[in-house]
N, C-alpha and C positions, 0 to 999 in steps of 0.2 A: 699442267699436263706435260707431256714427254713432246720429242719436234716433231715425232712422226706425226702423232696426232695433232698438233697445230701447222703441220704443213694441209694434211689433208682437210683442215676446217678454212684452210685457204681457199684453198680451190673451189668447198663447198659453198662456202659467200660468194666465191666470184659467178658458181653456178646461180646462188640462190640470188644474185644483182639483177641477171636478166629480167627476174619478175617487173623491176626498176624499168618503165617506159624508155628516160633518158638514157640508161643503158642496153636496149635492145634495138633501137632505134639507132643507134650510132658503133660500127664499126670499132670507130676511135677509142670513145669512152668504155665500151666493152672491154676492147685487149685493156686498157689502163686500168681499169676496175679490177680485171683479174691480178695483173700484176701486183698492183695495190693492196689487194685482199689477202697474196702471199705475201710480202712483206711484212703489212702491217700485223700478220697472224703469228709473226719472229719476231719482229725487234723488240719489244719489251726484253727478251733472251739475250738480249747481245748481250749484258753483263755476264755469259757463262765465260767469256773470254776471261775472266778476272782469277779463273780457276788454275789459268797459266800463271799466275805468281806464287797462291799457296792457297791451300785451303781453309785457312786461316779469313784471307780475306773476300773469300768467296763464300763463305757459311755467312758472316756480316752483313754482306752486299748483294748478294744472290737474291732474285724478287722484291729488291727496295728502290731507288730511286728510280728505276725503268720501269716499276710499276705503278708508280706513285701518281696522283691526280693530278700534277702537272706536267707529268710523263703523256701520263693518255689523252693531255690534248695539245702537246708538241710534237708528239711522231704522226700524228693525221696531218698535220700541217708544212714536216719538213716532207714526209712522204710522198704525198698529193702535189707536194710543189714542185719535187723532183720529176715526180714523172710524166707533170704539163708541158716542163723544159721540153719531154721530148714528144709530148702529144698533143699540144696546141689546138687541135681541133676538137679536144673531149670537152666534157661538160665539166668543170673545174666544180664545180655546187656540188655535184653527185659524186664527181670525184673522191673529193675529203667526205662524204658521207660515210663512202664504203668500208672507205680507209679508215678511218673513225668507229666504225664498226666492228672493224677487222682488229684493231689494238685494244676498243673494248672489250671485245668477247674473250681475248689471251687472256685480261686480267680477270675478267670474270670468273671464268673455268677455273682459274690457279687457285681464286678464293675455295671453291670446294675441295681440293687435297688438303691430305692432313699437314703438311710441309705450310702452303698458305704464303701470301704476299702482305708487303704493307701498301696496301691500295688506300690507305688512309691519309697517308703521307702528303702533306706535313701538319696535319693537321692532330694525327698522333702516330707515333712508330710502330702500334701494338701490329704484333703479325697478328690478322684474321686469317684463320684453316679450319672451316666448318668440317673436314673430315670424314666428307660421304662416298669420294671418288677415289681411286688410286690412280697416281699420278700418270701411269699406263693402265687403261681399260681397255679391256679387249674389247666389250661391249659396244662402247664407243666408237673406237677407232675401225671397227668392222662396218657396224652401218653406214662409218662414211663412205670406204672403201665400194660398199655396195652401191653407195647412191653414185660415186663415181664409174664404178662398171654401167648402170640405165645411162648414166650420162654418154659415158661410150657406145651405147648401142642403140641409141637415139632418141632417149626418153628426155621430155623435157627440165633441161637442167631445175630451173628455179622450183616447178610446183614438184619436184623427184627430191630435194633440199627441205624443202617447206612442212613435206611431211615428215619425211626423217626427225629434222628437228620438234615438230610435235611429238615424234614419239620417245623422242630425247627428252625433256620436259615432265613426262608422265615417267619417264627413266629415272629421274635426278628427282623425285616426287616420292617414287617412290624408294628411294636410298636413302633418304630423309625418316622413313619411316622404319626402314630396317636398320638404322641405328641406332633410332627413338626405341625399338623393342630390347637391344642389346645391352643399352644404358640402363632400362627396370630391371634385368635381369642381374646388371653388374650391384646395385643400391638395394635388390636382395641378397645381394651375398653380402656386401661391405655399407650397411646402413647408415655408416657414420662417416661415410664417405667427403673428406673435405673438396676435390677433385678427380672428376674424370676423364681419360682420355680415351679417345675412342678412335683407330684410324684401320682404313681397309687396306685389304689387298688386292693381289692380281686374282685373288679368288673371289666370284661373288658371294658367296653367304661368308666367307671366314673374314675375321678383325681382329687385329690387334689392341688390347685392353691391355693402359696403365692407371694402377687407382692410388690416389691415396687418402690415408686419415691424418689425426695425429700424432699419430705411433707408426706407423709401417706404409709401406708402399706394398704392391701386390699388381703384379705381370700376370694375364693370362690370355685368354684364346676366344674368341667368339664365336658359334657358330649357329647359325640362324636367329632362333632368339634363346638361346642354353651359351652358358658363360663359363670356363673353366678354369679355374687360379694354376699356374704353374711354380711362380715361385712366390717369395715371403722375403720382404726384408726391413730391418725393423731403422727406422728413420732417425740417422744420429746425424746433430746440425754441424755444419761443416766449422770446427775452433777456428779463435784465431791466434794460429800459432808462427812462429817467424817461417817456418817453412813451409806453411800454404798461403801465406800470407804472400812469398817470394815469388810462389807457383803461380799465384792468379794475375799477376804483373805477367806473364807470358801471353805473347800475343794468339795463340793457339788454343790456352786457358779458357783466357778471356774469349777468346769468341768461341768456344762451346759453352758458355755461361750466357751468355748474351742470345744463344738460343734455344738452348735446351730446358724446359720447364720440369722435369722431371728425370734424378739424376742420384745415383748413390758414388761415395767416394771410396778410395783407399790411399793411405799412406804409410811406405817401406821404407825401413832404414835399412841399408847395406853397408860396407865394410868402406865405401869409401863415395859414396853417393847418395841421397833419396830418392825416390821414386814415388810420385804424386798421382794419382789416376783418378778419373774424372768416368763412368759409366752412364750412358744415356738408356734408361728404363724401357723405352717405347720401340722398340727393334728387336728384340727378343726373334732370334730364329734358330732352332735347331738348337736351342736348350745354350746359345750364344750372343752375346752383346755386343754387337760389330761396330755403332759409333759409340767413339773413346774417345779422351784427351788425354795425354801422358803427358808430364815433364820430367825431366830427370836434373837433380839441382844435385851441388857440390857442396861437400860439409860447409863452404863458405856462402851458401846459398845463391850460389851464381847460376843460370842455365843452363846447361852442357847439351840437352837436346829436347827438341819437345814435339809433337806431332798431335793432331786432332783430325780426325774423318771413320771412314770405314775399314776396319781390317776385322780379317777373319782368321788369322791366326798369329800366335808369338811371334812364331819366328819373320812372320812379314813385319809385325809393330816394330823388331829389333832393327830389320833392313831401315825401314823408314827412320826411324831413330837418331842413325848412324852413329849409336853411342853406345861399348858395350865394355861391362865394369874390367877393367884391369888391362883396356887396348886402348892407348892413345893417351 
């Protein structure tokens, strides 16, 4: 999920703790619980800081080892331990409870966008992205905001949380189902379907649909339970030739290959460069493919420039690039 929305499932744990005897009971463990619960609802995120060296190394690392099984039961313990330092008189048992909760429920939630975590780690890398939520839900993030206004106007935190989340539950229940109808609709159009992808948007009924068989890949549009193909592309396996061969040793390559499960390619020859491009299928917007990985090699197969993320237009990929034929 987005930070907006795991700041305010912070807070709604720390409401919904109260229910928690030893935390209503005690002044102490109360504030520490809330504190806790917003921490613990970030840090698994702290790796977005890795985003300051290149995107390259943030597509790789981004929801892996901070989400990982021995993540989620070392930040209950350095977090909990931290903030006894300054609360000595909280319930330290309850404490790491909450806190525990609070770093579970981040990875949790992550597993449902189509993006997804390796919460499996290390036991295996494969990202899980059950792909029923968008990583910003308005839905979502609304009801907390609401159950936070009752909180402010003096309803009680924990049983004002308790329900929300019930009705959260029967939310994520039923999202589940509305993309169980989008998936029969996509396996009557494309019956020989070898994979599908299925991911939401900030829209409730709309989805983004990547199929393939194999022969072709096939982008289209979901909307309720009707499926519509937008484009058609027939599935040539990537050769290996010395200059994609040179292209995928790029550190930028390689890790949109490393993420991306579904991907058509192109490669240019120019007058004094190639030009390798790398298309990720499942982003389709506005008749546009915005994450790409470019490289651009030199007749001697050297790298002169490479980039991998989101761009929406040329002339920004050129910018990012910094590489442009016949300057430099």
């Amino acid at each position: 999920m987005d930070t907006g929305t795991h700041v305010v499932m912070g807070f709604a744990l720390g409401g919904l703790a109260t229910l928690d005897p030893a935390v209503s009971g005690s002044t102490a463990t109360a504030s520490s619980v809330l504190i806790a619960t917003l921490v613990g609802s970030q840090i698994p995120d702290i790796d977005t800081v890795l985003k300051l060296r290149n995107n390259a190394v943030y597509i790789r690392n981004h929801r892996g080892i901070t989400h990982s099984i021995p993540a989620v039961l070392l930040w209950p313990l350095l977090i909990s331990g931290t903030i006894y330092f300054f609360y000595p008189e909280a319930n330290l048992l309850h404490l790491w409870i909450w806190t525990f909760i609070a770093v579970f429920l981040h990875v949790f939630v992550d597993i449902f966008n189509a993006y997804g975590t390796q919460a499996l780690r290390p036991f295996s890398s494969k990202w899980v992205a059950l792909g029923i939520i968008n990583t910003f839900d308005p839905i979502i993030f609304a009801l907390h905001v609401v159950g936070l206004f009752l909180w402010a106007f003096g309803y009680h935190p924990g049983y004002t949380f308790l329900t929300i989340y019930a009705i959260l539950v029967l939310y994520y229940i039923y999202r589940f189902i509305m993309k169980h109808r989008i998936k029969r609709a996509v396996e009557n159009i494309v019956p020989d379907a070898t994979e599908i992808i299925i991911a939401p948007t900030m829209k409730f009924n709309h989805w983004r649909v990547a199929v393939m068989n194999n022969h072709q890949f096939f982008v289209g549009r979901g909307h309720k339970h009707h499926v519509r193909i937008l484009d058609q592309f027939n599935r040539v396996p990537v050769p290996e030739t010395a200059v994609l061969e040179a292209a995928k040793k790029d550190k930028n390559l390689s890790a949109f290959l490393s993420f991306s499960p579904v991907y058509r390619w192109e490669c240019d020859e120019y007058d004094d460069y190639y030009e390798v491009r790398f298309i990720d299928l499942r982003y389709r917007s506005n008749g546009h493919y915005p994450f790409v990985a470019v490289v651009n090699l030199s007749k001697d197969l050297e790298v002169l420039s490479s980039y991998t993320g989101w761009i929406y237009s040329e002339e920004k990929l050129r910018k990012k690039l910094e590489f442009l034929p016949g300057e430099g």
